[in-house]
C-alpha positions in Angstrom: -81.5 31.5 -13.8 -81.2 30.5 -17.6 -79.4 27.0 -17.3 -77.1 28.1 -20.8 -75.4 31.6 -19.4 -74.5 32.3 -23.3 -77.9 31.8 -24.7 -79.6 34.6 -25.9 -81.8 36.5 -23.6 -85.5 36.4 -25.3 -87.6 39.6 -25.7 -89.8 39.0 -22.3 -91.2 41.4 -19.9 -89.2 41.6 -17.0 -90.7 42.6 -13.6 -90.8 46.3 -13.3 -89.9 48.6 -10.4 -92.4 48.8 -8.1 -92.6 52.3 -7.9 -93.8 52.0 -11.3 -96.3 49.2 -12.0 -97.3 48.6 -15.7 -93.8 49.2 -17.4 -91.3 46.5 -18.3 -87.9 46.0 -19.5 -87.5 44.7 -23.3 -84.8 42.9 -24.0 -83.3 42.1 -26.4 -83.9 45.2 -28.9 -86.4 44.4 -31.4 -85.8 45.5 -34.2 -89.0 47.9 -34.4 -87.8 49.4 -31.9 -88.0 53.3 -31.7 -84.7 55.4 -32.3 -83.2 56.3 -28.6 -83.6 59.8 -27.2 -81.4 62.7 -27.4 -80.6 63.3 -23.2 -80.9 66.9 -21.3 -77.0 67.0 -21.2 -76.4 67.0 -25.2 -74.4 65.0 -26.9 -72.8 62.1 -25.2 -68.7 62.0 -25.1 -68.9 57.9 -25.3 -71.3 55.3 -25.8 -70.9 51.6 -24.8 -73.3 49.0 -26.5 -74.2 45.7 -24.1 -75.3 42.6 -25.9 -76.3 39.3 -25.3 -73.9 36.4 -26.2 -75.6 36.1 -29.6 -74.7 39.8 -30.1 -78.5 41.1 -29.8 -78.4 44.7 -28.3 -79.5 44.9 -24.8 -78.8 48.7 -24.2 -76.3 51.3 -24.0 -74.3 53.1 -21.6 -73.4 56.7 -22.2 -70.8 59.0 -20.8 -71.3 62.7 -20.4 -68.2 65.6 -20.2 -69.7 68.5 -18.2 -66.9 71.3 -17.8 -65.1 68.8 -16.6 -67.3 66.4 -14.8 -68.2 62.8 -16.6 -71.7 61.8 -15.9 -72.7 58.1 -16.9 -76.1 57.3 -18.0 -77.7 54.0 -18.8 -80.3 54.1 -21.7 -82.9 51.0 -22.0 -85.5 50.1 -24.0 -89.1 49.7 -21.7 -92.8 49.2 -22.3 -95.4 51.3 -20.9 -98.3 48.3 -19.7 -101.0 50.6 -20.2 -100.6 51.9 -23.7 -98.7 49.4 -24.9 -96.0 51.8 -26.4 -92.1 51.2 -26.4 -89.9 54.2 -25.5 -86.3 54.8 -24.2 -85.6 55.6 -20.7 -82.6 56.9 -19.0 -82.6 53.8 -16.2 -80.9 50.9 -16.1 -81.7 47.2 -16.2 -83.3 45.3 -13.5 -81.0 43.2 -11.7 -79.4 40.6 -12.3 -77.7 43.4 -14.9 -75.8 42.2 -18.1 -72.1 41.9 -18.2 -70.2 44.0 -21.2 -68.7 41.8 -23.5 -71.2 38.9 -23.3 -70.7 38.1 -26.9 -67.0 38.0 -26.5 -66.9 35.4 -23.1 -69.4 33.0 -25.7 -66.8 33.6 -28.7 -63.7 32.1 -26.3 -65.4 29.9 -23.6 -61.8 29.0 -22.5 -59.6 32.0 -22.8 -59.1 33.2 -19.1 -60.8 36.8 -18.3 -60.0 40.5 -17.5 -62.2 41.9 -15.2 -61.7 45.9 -15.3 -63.5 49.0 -13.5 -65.8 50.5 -16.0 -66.2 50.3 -19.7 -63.3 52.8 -20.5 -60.9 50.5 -18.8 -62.3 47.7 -20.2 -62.0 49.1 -24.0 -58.2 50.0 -23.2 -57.8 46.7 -21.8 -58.6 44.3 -24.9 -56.0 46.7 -27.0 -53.6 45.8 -24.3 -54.1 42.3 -23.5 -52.8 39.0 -25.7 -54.9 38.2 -28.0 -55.8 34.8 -25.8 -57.6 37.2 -22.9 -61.1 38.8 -22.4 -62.2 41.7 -21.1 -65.7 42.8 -19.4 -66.7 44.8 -17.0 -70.3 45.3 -14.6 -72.4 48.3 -15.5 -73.0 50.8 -13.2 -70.1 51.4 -11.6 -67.6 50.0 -8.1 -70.6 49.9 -6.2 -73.5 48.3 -8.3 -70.9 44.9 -8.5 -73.5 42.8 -6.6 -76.3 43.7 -8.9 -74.8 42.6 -12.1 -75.0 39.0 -13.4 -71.7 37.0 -12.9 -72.7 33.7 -13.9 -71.2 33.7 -17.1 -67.7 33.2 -15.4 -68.9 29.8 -14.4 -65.9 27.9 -14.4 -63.5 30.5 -15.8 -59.7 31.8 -14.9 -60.7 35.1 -13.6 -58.2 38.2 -13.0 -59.5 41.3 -11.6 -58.0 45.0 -12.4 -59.6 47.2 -10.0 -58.6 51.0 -10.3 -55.9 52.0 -7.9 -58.0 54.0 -5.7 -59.9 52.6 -2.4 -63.1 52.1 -4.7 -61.2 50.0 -6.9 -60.2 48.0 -4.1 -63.9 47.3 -3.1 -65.0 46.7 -6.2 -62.4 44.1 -7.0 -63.0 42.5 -3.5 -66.9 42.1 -3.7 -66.1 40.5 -7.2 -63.8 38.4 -5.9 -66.5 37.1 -3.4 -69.0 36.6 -6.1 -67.0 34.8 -8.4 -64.6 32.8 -6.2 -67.3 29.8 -5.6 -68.6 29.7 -9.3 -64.8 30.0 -10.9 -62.6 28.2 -11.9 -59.7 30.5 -9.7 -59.6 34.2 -8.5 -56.9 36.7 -9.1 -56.0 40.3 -8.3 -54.0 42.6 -9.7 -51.5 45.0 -7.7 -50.9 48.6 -10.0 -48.0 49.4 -9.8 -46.8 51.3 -6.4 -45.7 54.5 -8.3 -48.9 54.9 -10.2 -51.2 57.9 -9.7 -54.2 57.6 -7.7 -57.4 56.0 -9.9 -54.3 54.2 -12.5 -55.9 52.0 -14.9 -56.0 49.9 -17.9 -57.3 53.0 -19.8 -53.9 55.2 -17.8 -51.3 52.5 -19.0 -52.3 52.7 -22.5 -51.7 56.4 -22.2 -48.4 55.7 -20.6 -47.5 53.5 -23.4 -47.1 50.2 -21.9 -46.5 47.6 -24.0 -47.1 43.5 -24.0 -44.7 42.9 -21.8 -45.6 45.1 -18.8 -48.8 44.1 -19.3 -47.9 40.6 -19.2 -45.8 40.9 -16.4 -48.5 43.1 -14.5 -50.8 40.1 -14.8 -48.8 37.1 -14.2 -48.1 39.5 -10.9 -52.0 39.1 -9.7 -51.7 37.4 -6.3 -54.6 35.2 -5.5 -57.7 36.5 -4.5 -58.4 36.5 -0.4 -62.2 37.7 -0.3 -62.8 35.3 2.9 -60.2 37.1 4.2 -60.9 41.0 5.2 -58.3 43.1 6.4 -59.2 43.2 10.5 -56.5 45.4 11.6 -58.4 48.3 9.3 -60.6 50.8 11.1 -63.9 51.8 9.1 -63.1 55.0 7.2 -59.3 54.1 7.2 -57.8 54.3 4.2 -56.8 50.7 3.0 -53.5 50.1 1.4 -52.6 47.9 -1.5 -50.9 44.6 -0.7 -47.8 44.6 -3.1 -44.3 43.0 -3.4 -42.8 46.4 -3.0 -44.1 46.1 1.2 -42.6 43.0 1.1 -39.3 44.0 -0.4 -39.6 46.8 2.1 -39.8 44.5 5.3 -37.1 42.6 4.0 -34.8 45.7 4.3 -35.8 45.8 7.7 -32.6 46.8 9.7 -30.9 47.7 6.4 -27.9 50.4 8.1 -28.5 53.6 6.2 -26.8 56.6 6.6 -25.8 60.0 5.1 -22.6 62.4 4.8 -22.4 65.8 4.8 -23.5 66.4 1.3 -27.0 64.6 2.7 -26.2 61.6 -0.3 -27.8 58.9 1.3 -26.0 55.1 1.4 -26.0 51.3 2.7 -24.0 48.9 4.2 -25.2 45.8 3.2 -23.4 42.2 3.6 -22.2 40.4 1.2 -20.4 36.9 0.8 -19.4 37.8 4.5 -18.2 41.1 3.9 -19.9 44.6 4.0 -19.9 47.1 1.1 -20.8 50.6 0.9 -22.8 52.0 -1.7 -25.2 55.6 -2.7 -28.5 54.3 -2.6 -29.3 56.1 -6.2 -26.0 54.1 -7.7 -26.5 51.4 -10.2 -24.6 48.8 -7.9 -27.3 49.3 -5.3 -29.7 49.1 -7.8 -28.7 46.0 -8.9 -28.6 44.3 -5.3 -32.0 45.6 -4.9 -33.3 43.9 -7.8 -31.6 40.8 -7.1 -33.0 40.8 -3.5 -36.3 41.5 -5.2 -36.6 38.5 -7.1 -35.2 36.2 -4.3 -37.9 37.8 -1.4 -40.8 38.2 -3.9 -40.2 35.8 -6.5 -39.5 38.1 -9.3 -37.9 41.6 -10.3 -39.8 44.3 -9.5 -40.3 47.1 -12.0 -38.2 49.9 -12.6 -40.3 52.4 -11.6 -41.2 50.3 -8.0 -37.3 50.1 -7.2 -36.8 53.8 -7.8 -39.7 54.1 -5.4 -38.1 51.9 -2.9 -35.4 53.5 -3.2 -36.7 56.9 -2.4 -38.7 55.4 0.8 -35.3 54.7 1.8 -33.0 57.9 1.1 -35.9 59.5 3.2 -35.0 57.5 6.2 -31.2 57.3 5.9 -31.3 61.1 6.0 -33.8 62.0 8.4 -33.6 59.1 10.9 -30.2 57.7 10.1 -26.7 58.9 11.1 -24.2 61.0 9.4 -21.0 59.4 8.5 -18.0 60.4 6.1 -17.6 58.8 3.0 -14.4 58.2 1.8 -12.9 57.5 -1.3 -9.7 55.0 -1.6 -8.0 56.6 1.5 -9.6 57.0 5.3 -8.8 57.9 8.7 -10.5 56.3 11.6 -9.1 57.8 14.7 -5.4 57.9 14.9 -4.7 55.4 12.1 -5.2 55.7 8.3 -7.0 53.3 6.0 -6.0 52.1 2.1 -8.8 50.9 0.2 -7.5 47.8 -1.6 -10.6 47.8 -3.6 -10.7 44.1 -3.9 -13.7 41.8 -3.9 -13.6 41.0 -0.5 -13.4 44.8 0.5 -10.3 44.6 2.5 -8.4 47.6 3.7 -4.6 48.1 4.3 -4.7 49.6 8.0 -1.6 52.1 8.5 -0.4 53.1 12.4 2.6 54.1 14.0 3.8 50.6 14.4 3.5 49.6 11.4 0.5 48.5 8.9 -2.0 45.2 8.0 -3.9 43.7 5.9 -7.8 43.5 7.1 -11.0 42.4 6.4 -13.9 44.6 7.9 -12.0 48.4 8.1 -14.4 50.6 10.2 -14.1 53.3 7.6 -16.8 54.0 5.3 -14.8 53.3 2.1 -17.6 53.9 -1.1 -16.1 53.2 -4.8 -17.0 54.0 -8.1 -17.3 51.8 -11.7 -14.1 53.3 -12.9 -12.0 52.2 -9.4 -9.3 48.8 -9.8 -8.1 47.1 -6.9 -4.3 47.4 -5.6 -2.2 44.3 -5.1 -2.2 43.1 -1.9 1.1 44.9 -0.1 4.7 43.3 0.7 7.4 44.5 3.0 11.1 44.3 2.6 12.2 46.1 0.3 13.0 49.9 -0.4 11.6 52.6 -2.7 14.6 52.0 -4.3 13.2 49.3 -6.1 11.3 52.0 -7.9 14.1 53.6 -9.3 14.9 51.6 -12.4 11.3 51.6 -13.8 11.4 55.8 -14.2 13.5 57.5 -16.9 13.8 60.3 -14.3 16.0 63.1 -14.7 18.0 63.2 -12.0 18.1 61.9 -7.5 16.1 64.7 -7.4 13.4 64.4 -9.2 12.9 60.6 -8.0 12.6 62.3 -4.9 9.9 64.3 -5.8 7.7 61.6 -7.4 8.1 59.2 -4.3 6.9 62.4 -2.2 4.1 62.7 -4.5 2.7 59.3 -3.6 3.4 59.5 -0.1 1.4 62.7 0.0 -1.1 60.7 -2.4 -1.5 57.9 0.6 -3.0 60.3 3.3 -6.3 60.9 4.2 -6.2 64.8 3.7 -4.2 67.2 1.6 -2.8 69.8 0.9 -1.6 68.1 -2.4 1.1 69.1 -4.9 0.7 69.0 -8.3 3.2 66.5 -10.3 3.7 68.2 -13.2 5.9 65.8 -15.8 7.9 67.4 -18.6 9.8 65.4 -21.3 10.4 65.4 -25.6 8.3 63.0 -27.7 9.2 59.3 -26.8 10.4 60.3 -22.8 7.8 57.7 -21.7 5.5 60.7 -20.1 2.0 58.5 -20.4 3.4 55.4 -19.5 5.5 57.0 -16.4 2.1 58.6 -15.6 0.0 55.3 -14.8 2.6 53.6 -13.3 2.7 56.3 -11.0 -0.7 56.6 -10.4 -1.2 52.8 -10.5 0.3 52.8 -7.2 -2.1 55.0 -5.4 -5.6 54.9 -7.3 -5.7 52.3 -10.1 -8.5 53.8 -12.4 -9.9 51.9 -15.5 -9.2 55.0 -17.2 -5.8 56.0 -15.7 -4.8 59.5 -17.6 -7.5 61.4 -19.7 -7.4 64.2 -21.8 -8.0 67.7 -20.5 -11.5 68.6 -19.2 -13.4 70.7 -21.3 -15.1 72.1 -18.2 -15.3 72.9 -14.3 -18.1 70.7 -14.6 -16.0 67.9 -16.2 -13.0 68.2 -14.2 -16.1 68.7 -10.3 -17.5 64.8 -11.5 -13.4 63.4 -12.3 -12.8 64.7 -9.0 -15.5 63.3 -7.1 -14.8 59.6 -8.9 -11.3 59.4 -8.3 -8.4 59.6 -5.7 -5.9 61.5 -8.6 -6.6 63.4 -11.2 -4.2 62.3 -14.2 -4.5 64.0 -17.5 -2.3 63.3 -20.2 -0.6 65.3 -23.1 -1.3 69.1 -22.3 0.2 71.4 -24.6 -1.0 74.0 -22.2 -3.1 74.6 -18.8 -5.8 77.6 -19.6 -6.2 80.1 -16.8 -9.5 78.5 -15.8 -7.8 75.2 -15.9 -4.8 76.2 -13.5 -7.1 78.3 -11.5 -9.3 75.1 -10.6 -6.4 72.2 -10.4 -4.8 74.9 -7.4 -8.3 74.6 -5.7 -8.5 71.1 -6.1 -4.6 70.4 -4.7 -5.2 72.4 -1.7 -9.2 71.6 -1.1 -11.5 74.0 -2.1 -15.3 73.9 -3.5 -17.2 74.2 -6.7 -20.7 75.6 -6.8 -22.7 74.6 -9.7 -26.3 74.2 -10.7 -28.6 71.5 -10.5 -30.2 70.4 -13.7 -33.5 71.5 -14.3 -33.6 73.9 -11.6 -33.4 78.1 -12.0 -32.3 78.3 -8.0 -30.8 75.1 -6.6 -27.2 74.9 -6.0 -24.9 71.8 -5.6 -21.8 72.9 -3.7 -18.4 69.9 -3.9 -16.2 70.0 -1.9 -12.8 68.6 -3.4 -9.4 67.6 -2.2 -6.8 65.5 -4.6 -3.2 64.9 -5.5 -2.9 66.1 -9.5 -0.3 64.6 -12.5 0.0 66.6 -15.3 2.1 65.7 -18.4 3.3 67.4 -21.7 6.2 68.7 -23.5 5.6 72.3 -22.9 6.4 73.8 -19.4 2.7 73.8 -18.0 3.5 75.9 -15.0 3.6 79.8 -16.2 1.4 80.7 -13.6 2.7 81.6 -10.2 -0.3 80.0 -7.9 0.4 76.6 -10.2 4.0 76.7 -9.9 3.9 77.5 -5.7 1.5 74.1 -5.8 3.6 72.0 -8.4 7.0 69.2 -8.1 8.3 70.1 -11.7 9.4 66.2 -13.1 11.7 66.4 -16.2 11.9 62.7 -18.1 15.2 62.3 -20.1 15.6 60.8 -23.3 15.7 56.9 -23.3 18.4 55.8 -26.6 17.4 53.4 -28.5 19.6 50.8 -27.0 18.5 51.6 -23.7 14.5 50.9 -24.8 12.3 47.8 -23.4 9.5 46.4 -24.7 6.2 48.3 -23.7 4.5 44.3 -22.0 8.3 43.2 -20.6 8.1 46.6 -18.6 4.2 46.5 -17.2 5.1 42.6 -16.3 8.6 43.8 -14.2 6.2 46.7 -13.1 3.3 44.2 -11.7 6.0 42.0 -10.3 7.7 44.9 -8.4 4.0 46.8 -7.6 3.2 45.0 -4.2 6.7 45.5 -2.9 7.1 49.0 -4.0 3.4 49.8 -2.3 5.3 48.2 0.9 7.7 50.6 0.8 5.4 53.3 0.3 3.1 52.2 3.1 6.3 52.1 5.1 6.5 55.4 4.9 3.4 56.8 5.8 4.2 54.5 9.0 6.9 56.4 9.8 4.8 60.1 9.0 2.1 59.1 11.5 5.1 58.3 14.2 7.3 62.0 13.4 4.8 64.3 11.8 3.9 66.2 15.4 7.5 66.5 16.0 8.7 67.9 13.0 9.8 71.8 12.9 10.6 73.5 10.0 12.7 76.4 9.6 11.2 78.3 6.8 7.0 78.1 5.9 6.4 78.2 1.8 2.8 78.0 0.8 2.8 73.7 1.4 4.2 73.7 4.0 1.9 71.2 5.5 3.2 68.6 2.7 6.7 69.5 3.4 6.3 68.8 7.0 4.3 65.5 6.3 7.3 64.0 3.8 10.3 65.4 6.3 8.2 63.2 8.7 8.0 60.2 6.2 11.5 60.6 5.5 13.1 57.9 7.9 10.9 55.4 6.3 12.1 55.7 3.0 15.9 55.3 4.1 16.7 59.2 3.3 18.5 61.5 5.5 17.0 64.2 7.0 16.5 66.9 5.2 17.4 65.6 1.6 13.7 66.0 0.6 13.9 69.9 1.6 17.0 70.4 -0.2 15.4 68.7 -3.1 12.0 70.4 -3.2 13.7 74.1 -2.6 16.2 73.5 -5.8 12.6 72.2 -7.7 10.9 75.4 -6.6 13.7 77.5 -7.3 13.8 75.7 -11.0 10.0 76.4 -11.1 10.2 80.0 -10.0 13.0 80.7 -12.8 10.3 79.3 -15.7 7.6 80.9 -14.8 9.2 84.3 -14.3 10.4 83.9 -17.7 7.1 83.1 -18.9 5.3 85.9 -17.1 5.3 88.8 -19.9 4.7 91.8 -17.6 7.9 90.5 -14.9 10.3 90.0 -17.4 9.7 93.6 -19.0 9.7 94.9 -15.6 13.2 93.5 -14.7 14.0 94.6 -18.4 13.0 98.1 -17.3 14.2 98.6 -14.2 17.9 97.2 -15.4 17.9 99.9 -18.3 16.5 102.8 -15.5 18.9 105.2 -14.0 16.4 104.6 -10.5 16.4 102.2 -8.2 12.8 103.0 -7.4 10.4 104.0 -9.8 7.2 105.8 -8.9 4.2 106.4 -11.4 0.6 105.6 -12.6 -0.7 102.2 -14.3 -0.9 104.0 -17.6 2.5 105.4 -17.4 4.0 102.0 -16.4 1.9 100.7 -19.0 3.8 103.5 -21.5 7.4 102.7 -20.1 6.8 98.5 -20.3 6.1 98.8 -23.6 9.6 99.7 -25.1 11.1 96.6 -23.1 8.9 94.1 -24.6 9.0 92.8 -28.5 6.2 93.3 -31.1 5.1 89.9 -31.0 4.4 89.8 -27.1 2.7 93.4 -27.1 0.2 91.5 -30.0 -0.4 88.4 -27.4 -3.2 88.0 -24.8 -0.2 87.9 -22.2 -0.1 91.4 -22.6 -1.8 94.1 -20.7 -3.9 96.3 -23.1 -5.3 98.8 -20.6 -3.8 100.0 -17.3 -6.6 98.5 -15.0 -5.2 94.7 -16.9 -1.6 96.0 -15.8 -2.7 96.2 -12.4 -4.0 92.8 -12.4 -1.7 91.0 -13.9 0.9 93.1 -11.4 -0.8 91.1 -8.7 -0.1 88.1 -10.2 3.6 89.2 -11.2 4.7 90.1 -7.8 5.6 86.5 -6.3 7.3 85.9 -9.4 9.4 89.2 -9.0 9.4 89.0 -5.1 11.5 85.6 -5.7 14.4 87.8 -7.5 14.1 90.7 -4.9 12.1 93.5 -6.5 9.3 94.8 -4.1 6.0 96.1 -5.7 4.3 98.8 -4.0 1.1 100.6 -4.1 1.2 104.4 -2.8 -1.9 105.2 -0.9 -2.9 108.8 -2.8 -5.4 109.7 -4.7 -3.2 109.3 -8.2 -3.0 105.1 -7.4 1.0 105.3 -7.7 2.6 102.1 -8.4 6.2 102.2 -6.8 8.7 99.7 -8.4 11.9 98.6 -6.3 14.9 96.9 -7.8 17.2 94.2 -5.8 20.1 96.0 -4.0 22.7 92.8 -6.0 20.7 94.4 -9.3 23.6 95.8 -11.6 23.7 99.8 -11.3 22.7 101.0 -14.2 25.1 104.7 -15.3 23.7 107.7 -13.0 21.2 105.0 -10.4 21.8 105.8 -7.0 24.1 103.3 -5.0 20.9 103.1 -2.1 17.2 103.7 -1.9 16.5 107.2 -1.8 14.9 107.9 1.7 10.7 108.5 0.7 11.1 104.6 -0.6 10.7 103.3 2.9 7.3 105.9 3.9 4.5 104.4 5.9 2.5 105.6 2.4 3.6 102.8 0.9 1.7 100.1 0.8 3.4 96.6 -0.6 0.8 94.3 -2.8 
């Protein structure tokens, strides 16, 4: 072996094959050398020119694209013993074989080197690397490693980037093994675990990493093991990459996963000596992963090797792991409910019959989101009385409908009203809105404008306890449509991005505060849902400063949560005993506040008595708002009939003369007779509250029958009583 590895090679014969005695190697080039030879397969795709580490050509490799195939072909310079003659042949050199990039190992004898898989690699490698690394490669390919001449790396740093394949593991191993005892130290790199099968240095340029990645990716090369095989691998098996992600992975051993219904996958992982639940695809997970990364592996892993960590384990939390229910804010664990105080230490208000606590582990699964602020820590003794002073309410009975909101608010399941708060400019409608819901679901956003969207108002929903939005001037029929849905439970199908066919179905349940200074309850399925709040006008002399109210407000908050709490105490204890006479459409909130109303100090009953006069108040507006049911009272008033019996169109025809220019003009008016006989449908609870009856006669002709209230004043020639065809089986009611 030449004693200076970066001395030029001289033009010598070198010992030929011997299969084929008389010809020998040349090398260098000399310069009288013949031009090289066009090959059989055409024109070459890429050429690679070895030299010595003087920069003297030594010979070229060649790289062939046939319809889709690459071929590589070495091309040296021989010469034929018996005639003397120099020609080009498509072989390769002898062995030991020349490295590629000799001249560029002599031009920085101390720069540490990049060992890549093939020239290609090796090219997109020196256009990635600092400027303080070198690149080379071996000729021939993985397999002819042994045969190439490594002794230039005498004493060098070495980092080997094999190809992410099982070849490129073998080929950086059997480097390793040659250059471990001559260098100066031995490195591998891991690619990264999401990478494609055969990733290399040429794939990452395409993926357009930059210097820091690559940076990164090489101060990641673990040290080299070459006296160490792998002996639990069977021959043929394929061998896996060691990485940092397998050891991230077993230190999530015994991680609990689990699922919900929806199949989102999450974790309970410990914390500071508490346990917190988070989706495995949230950014707070995210974050503990990385952290957890660098403390088990000694740095952060990339982005792309968390997100595939993170897959490995949303497959196992929902095919191996248990399903559990996720709740937001408020939970029930048995027979006893469960308050989220959202704090740092994760604690939970538990709520029984006999009474509630503060603890520290609460068996529910309570998940939260970014936009989610703690509650204060609860008190006891005092009333919701307390309250009072701190709401510009209208009247006893309208406090009593916001404290029944809340207490409704505090259960686990609905159905939930819809707190609907009227008031002029300055009533204190935004500021009445977060204190109220600041004492349920403190938000970092409190109250929001209207969505825009179903999809909007599906993703508030499903971050959030209540749904507060602020300053409506009206609710569209889409909007009112979807808050009923939400009140009561009901689900939203959408699609899933990017997809023609998948479907994403939510299912949603929450309480709802709207505020404005218009009535925003002109539609009958709102209005059945909806505790109607009117805010009166605070003087002047009567104002407080906006910070000396939220301090008093902060001061009161934990006592007035007590109270509160209190009260769903005394639910829990009454709710199975409580009968009530008549069944409106929430009935199930009525019977869950008539429960609750011993802990609030009110007699029984009151809240009934309140909530019928609210409804009754609610029915009158939006009767007056419907434009079909007033002009049918209109009508019916000014008819000599008590019943009236006709077709849609001729309804449509007699309607008109009992309603003004201007409404006739408006959307709220029918324009056809099939739109009367839908917005009938939604008339008829209206006008079923003041006693008219709404009939559909079974015939061919689709009569619409039209009954007036028997306490309806006779109009001159009506008949006193219903003639007798107005009760026929016929007639069928809407």
């Amino acid at each position: 072996m030449n004693s200076d590895p970066f001395a030029p090679l001289r033009a010598v014969p070198v010992a030929a094959p011997a299969a084929e005695p008389g010809r020998s190697i040349i090398v260098p080039i000399p310069a009288d050398a013949p031009s090289p030879t066009r090959h059989r397969l055409g024109k070459p795709g890429a050429t690679w020119r070895y030299t010595d580490a003087a920069g003297a050509l030594l010979g070229y490799v060649h790289r062939f694209d046939q319809d889709g195939d690459k071929q590589f072909r070495p091309q040296t310079l021989w010469r034929d013993g018996a005639a003397g003659t120099l020609e080009w042949r498509w072989e390769s050199w002898t062995a030991p074989r020349p490295l590629y990039g000799l001249d560029l190992l002599a031009a920085k004898p101390a720069a540490p080197v990049v060992v890549t898989e093939g020239e290609k690699a090796c090219d997109a490698a020196r256009r990635l690397l600092p400027a303080g690394f070198v690149a080379i490669t071996s000729p021939n390919g993985s397999k002819s490693a042994k045969k190439a001449d490594w002794s230039p790396l005498t004493g060098r740093r070495v980092i080997i980037w094999p190809d992410a394949d099982d070849a490129g593991l073998a080929y950086s191993q059997a480097v390793a093994s040659i250059v471990a005892p001559i260098a100066a130290s031995v490195r591998i790199v891991s690619p990264p675990e999401s990478c494609a099968e055969g990733w290399d240095a040429a794939d990452a340029e395409a993926d357009g990493w930059g210097p820091d990645r690559i940076a990164a990716l090489i101060d990641g090369a673990r040290a080299a093991q070459a006296d160490k095989p792998d002996q639990t691998t069977e021959p043929g098996e394929r061998r896996r990459r060691e990485s940092r992600s397998d050891a991230l992975m077993a230190a999530l051993d015994g991680l609990d996963l689990w699922h919900d219904a929806d199949l989102v996958a999450y974790a309970t992982i410990e914390i500071a000596g508490h346990a917190e639940n988070w989706a495995l695809k949230s950014q707070a997970f995210k974050r503990w992963l990385a952290n957890l990364s660098r403390l088990k592996t000694g740095q952060v892993l990339s982005s792309s090797t968390l997100d595939d960590v993170i897959r490995t384990l949303e497959a196992i939390a929902i095919n191996e792991c248990p399903r559990r229910i996720a709740c937001l804010r408020t939970g029930r664990y048995g027979e006893h409910l469960y308050l989220d105080l959202c704090d740092d230490a994760w604690r939970a208000v538990k709520i029984t019959v006999h009474g509630w606590q503060v603890v520290e582990r609460p068996p529910v699964k309570f998940i939260r989101t970014p936009a989610m602020r703690a509650l204060p820590e609860p008190e006891a003794g005092e009333g919701i009385e307390i309250f009072r002073d701190l709401v510009n309410v209208k009247d006893d009975d309208s406090f009593k409908l916001v404290v029944a909101f809340m207490v409704a608010a505090l259960r686990d399941r609905g159905p939930y009203p819809v707190l609907v708060v009227n008031g002029e400019q300055g009533t204190g409608k935004s500021v009445f809105s977060r204190m109220v819901r600041g004492l349920i679901d403190p938000s970092a956003a409190p109250i929001r404008a209207a969505p825009k969207d179903d999809r909007d108002l599906i993703v508030s929903a499903m971050n959030s306890k209540v749904l507060a939005f602020d300053n409506l001037s009206s609710v569209p029929n889409w909007l009112s449509d979807a808050l009923c849905r939400i009140a009561t439970g009901g689900g939203f199908a959408t699609r899933m991005l990017h997809t023609d066919r998948d479907e994403v179905i939510c299912e949603v349940q929450s309480p709802v505060i709207l505020n404005g200074i218009p009535s925003l309850t002109d539609r009958a399925d709102l209005a059945d849902r909806a505790l109607n709040v009117h805010l009166r006008v605070i003087p002047e002399s009567g104002r407080r400063p906006e910070d000396a109210l939220w301090q008093d407000y902060h001061e009161r908050q934990p006592l007035i949560l007590g109270a509160l709490l209190d009260a769903v105490c005394a639910g829990l204890r009454n709710v199975a005993s409580v009968k009530l006479d008549r069944l409106p459409r929430m009935a199930d909130f009525m019977k869950w506040i008539t429960a609750s109303e011993s802990g609030l100090g009110w007699e029984v009953g009151d809240f009934v008595a309140a909530y019928n006069r609210n409804r009754a108040d609610v029915a009158d507006g939006a009767f007056e708002a419907d434009a079909v049911a007033v002009a049918i009272r209109d009508f019916m008033r000014a008819s000599t009939e008590q019943v009236w019996t006709g077709t849609a169109t001729e309804l449509l025809s007699r309607l008109a003369g009992h309603a003004s220019d201007t409404i006739r003009k408006s959307r709220a008016w029918p324009a056809t007779a099939s739109g009367l006989g839908n917005r009938l449908d939604r008339a008829a609870p209206l006008l079923r509250v003041k006693g008219f009856v709404i009939d559909r006669r079974k015939s061919d002709a689709r009569l619409i029958s039209i009954i007036a209230p028997d306490d309806m004043p006779v109009a001159p020639g009506r008949p006193a009583a219903l003639p007798p065809h107005a009760a026929d089986d016929d007639i069928a009611p809407v």
